[in-house]
N, C-alpha and C positions, 0 to 999 in steps of 0.2 A: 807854120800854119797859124794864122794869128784870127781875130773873131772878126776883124773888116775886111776879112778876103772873102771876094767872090769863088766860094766853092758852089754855087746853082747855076749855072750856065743859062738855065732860061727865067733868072731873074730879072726884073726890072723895075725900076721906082714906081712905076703905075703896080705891081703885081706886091712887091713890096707893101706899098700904103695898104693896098684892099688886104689885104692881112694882119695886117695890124688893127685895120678897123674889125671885121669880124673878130680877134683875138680880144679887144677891148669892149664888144658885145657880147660876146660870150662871157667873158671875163665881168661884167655886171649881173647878167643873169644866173649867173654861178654865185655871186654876193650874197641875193638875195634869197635864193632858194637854199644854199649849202652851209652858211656860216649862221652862228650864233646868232642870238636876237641882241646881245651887249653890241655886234659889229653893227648889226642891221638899225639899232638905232643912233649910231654915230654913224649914217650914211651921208651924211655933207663931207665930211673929215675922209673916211674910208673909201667913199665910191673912186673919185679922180686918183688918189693913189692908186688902188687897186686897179685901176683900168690902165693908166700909165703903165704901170710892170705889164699886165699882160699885154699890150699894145708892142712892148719892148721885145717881147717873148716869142710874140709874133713873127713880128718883124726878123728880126736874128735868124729867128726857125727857118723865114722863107728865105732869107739870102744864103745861110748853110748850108740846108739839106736838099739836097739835089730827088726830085720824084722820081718815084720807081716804076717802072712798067709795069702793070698788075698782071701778075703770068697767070691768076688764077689758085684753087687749090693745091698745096702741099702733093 
């Protein structure tokens, strides 16, 4: 099982990007509200990094993990 196998069956490069794009929005507005003020003002330096990873994070996430039927409450 290696990390470029399709284990999500209903992934797709369209399904993929938009994942990555919200993971790299959220992934800034998380910058700005949760971390430090030393991060918050090297945000020229920090933001594109930090959106890159989560973008990556994303990404990975939706091509691995396969969605689950929501059965509802325990």
């Amino acid at each position: 099982m290696g990390l470029l196998e399709k284990n999500n069956p209903k992934a797709t490069l369209r399904s993929v990007l938009l994942r990555a794009i919200q993971a790299a929005t959220l992934g800034a507005v998380v910058l700005f509200v949760a971390f430090k003020p030393v991060y918050r003002e090297a945000w020229p330096i920090t933001l594109p990094i930090w959106c890159l990873l989560c973008a990556f994070v994303g990404a990975v996430f939706e091509w691995q993990v396969p969605r689950q039927p929501d059965n509802g409450p325990l």
